[in-house]
C-alpha positions as CSV (number, residue, x, y, z in Angstrom):
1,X,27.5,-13.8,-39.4
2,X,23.7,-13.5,-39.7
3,X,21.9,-10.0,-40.0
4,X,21.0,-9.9,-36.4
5,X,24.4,-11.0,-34.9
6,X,25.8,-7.9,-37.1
7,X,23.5,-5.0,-35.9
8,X,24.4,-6.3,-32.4
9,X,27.7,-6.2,-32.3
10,X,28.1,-3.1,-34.0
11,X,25.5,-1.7,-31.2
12,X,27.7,-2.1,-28.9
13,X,24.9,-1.6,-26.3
14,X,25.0,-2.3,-22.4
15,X,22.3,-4.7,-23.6
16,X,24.0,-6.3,-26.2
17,X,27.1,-6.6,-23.4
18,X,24.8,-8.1,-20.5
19,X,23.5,-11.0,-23.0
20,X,26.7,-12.5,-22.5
21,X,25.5,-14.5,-19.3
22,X,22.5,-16.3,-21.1
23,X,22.5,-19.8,-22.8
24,X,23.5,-19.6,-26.0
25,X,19.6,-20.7,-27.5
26,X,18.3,-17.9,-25.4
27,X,21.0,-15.2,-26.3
28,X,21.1,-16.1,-30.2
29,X,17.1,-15.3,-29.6
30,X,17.9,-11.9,-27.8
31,X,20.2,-11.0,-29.9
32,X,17.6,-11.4,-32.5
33,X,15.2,-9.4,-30.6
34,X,17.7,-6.7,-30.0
35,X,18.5,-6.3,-33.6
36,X,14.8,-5.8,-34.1
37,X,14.4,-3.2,-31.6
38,X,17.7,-0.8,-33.1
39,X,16.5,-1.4,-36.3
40,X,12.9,0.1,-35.7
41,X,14.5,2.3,-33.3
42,X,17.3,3.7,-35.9
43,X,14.5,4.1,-38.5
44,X,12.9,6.5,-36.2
45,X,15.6,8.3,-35.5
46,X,17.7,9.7,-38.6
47,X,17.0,13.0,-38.6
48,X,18.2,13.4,-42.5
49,X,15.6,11.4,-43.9
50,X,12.2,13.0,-44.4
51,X,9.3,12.1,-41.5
52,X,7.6,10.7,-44.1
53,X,9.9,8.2,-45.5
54,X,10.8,6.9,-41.7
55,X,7.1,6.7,-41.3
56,X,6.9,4.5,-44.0
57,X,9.9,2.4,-42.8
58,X,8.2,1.7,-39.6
59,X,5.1,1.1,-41.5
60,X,6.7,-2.1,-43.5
61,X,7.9,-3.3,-39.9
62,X,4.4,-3.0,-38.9
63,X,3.2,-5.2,-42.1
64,X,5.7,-7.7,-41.9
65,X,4.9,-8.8,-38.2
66,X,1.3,-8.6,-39.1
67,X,1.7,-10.5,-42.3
68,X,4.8,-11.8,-42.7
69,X,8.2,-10.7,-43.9
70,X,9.9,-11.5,-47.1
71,X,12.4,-14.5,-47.8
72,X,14.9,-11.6,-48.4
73,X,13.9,-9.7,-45.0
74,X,16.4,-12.3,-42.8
75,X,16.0,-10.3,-39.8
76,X,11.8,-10.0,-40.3
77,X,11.9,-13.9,-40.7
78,X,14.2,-14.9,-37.7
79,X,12.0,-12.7,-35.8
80,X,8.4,-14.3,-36.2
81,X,10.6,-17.9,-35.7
82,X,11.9,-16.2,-32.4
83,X,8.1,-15.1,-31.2
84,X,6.8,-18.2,-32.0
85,X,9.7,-20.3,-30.4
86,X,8.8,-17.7,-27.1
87,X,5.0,-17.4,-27.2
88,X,5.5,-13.9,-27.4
89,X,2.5,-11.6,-28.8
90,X,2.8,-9.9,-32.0
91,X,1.1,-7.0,-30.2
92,X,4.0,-6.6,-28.0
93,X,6.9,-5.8,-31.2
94,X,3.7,-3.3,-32.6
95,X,3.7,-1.5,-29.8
96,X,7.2,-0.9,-29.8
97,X,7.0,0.0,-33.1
98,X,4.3,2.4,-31.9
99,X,7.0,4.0,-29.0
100,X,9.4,4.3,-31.9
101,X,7.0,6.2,-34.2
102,X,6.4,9.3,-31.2
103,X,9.9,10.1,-31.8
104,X,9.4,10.7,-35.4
105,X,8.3,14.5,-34.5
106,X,9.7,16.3,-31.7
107,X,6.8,15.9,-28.5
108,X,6.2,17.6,-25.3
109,X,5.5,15.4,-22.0
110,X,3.4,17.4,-19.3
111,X,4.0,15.0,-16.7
112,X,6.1,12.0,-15.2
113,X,2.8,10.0,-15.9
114,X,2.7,11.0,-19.6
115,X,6.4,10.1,-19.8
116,X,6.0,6.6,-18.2
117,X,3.5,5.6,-21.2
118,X,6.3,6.7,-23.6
119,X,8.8,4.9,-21.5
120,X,6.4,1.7,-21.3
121,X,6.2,1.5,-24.9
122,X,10.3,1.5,-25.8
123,X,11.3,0.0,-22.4
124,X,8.6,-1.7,-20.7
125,X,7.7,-3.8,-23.1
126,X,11.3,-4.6,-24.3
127,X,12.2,-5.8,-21.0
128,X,8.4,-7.7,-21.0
129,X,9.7,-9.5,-24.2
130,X,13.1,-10.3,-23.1
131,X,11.5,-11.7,-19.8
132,X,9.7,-14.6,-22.3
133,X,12.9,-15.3,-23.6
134,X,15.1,-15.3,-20.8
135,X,13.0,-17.9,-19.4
136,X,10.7,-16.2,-16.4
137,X,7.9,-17.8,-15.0
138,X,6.9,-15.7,-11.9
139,X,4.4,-12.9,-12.4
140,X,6.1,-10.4,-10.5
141,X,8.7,-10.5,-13.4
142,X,6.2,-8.3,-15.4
143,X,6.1,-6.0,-12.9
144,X,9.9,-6.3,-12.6
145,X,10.2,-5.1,-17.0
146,X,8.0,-2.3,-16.3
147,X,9.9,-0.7,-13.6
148,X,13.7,-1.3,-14.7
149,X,12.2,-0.4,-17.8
150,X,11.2,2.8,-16.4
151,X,14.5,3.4,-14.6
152,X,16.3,2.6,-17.9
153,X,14.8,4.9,-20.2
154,X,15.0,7.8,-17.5
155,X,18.9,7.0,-17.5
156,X,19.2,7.6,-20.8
157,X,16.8,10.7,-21.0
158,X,19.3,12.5,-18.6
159,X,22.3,10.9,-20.3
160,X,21.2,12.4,-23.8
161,X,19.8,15.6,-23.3
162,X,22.7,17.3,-25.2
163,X,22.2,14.8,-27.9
164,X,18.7,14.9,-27.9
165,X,18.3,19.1,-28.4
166,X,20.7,18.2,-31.5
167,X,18.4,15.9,-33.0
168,X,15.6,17.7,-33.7
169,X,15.3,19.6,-30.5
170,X,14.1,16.7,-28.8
171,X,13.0,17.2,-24.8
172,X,12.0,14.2,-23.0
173,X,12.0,16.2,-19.4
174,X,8.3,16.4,-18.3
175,X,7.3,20.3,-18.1
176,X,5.8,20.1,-14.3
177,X,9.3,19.0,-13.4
178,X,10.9,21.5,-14.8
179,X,8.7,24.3,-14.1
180,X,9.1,23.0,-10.1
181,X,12.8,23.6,-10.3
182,X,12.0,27.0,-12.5
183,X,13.9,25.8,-15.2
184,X,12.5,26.6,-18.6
185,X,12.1,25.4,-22.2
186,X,14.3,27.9,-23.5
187,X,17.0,27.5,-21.0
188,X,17.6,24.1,-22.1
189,X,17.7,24.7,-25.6
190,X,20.5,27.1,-24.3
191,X,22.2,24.9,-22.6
192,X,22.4,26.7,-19.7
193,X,24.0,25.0,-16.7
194,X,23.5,25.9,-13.2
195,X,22.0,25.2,-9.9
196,X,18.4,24.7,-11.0
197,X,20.0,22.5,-13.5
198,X,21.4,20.7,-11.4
199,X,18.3,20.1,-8.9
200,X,16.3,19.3,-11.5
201,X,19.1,16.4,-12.8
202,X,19.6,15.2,-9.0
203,X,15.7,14.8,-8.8
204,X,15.4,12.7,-11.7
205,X,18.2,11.0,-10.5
206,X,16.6,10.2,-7.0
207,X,13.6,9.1,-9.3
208,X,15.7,6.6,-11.4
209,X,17.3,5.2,-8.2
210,X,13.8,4.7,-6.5
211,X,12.8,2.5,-9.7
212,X,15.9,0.8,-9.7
213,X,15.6,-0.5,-6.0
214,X,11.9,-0.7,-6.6
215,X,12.7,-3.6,-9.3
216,X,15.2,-5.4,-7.7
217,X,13.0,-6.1,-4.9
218,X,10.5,-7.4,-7.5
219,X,13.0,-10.1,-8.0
220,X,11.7,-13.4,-7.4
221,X,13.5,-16.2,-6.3
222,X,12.0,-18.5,-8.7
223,X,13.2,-16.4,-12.0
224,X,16.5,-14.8,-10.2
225,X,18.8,-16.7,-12.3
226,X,16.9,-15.9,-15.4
227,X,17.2,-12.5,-14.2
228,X,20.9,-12.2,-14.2
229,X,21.1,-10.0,-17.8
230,X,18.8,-7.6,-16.9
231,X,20.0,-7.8,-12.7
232,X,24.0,-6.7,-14.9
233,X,22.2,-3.9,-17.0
234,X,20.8,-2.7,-14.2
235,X,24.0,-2.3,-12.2
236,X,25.8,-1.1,-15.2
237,X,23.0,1.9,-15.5
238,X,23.4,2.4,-11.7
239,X,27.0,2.8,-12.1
240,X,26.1,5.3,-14.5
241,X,24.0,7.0,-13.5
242,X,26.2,7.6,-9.9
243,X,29.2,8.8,-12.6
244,X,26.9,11.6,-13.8
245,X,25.8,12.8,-10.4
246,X,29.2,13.0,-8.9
247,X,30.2,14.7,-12.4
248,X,27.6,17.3,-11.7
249,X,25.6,16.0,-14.4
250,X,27.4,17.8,-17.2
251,X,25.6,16.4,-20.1
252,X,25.7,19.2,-22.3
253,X,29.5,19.0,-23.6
254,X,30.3,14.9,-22.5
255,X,28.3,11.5,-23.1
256,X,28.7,9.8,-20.0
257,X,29.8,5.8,-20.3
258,X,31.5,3.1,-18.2
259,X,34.8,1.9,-19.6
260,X,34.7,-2.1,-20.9
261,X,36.9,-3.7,-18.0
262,X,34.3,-1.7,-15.2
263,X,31.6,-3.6,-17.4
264,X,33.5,-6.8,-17.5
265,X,33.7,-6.6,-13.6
266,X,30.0,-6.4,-13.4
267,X,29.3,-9.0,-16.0
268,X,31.9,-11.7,-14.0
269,X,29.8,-10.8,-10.7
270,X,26.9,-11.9,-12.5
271,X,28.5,-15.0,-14.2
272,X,30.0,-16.0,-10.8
273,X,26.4,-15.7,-9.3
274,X,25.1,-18.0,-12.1
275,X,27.7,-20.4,-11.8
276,X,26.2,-20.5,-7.7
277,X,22.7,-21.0,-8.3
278,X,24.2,-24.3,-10.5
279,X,25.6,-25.9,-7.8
């Protein structure tokens, strides 16, 4: 099993699970991409290791896309193959890089704007990558990654909060929002759960579900089959995200996931609508 094929299937992402549906060439090159993305991403975000050391991990990512990886680095060297193979700019994988390395310190976003150009940098431009290899040729498919990518990240912001005040006292909420709802700094690092908790989560909520409906009218006709991985992921983080709001949105004491046979059900709906477009 190669290094990449490893890091995925110990992921055990929604991503890694909605891959399933591609051609094999293409998914062996996501799952390549994928591997990169957790790898950078787990660098990042070990809170036992010293900034300064992580810093420096991201830094030899940074090198070895600029100037090329190592024989031993099997990961770094499938991944220049992959962008090559795609046509995908190196630029792109920096700036992920880049996303990765503002989560090295604990930030503050002031606005949904400001959040959007943290959420553009580890989820737009993942889903702008994965478009190249899935196989998209319409321009509205660009489009397309930045808004799931938005409505994915914002899923998982409100999905993590618990986890995120444990490591490192992270906050991704912007600070306008939560001063609408009178909802402060210091009542999240408490925890504290209530109704203005609860408007604030329903509002982001709304916000994701916009983004979501947003993107799948983006969908083109001409790349809707290639579409099909990130059309499941996107219906898996619906499903999600409609959990935690009937739930009440108590992320403080649970993680919130769909159970395998719920996400099997999705994937077959999406298999069945590839097998369709074949005929």
């Amino acid at each position: 099993m190669s290094a990449a094929s490893e890091i995925t299937r110990k992921a055990e992402s929604n991503l890694a699970f909605a891959l399933k549906i591609l051609p094999k060439d293409r998914r062996d090159d996501m799952v390549v991409f994928y591997a990169f993305c957790r790898t950078v991403d787990d660098i990042a975000d070990e809170p036992e290791v010293p900034v300064s050391r992580r810093a420096e991990g991201l830094k030899s990512w940074e090198d070895g896309i600029r100037h090329g990886f190592p024989v031993e680095n099997e990961l770094g060297y499938e991944l220049l193959k992959m962008t090559e193979r795609r046509g995908i700019p190196h630029q792109w994988l920096l700036e992920i890089i880049d996303g990765c390395r503002m989560d090295l310190e604990p930030q503050k976003f002031g606005s949904w704007e400001a959040l959007s150009k943290y959420n553009w940098k580890v989820a737009g431009l993942v889903g702008l990558v994965s478009t190249r290899i899935f196989g998209c040729v319409h321009e509205s498919s660009d489009r397309y990654a930045e808004m799931l990518g938005n409505a994915l990240q914002l899923t998982n912001i409100l999905r993590d909060i618990g986890e995120d005040l444990t490591n490192g006292g992270r906050i991704y909420l912007p600070e306008n929002d939560m001063i609408r709802f009178q909802y402060s700094e210091r009542d999240l690092i408490g925890r504290v759960y209530d109704g203005r908790f609860i408007a604030m989560m329903r509002y982001h909520a709304e916000r994701a579900e916009y983004l979501f409906r947003e993107a799948e009218a983006l969908v083109h006709p001409l790349d809707r089959k290639a579409l099909l991985p990130a059309r499941a992921m996107a219906e898996i983080y619906q499903c999600l995200l409609k959990k935690m709001k009937q739930d009440g949105f108590r992320v403080f004491e649970k993680r919130y996931a769909l159970s395998k046979p719920r996400k099997l059900l999705i994937l077959m709906k999406f298999l069945i609508a590839g097998s369709l477009a074949n005929e």
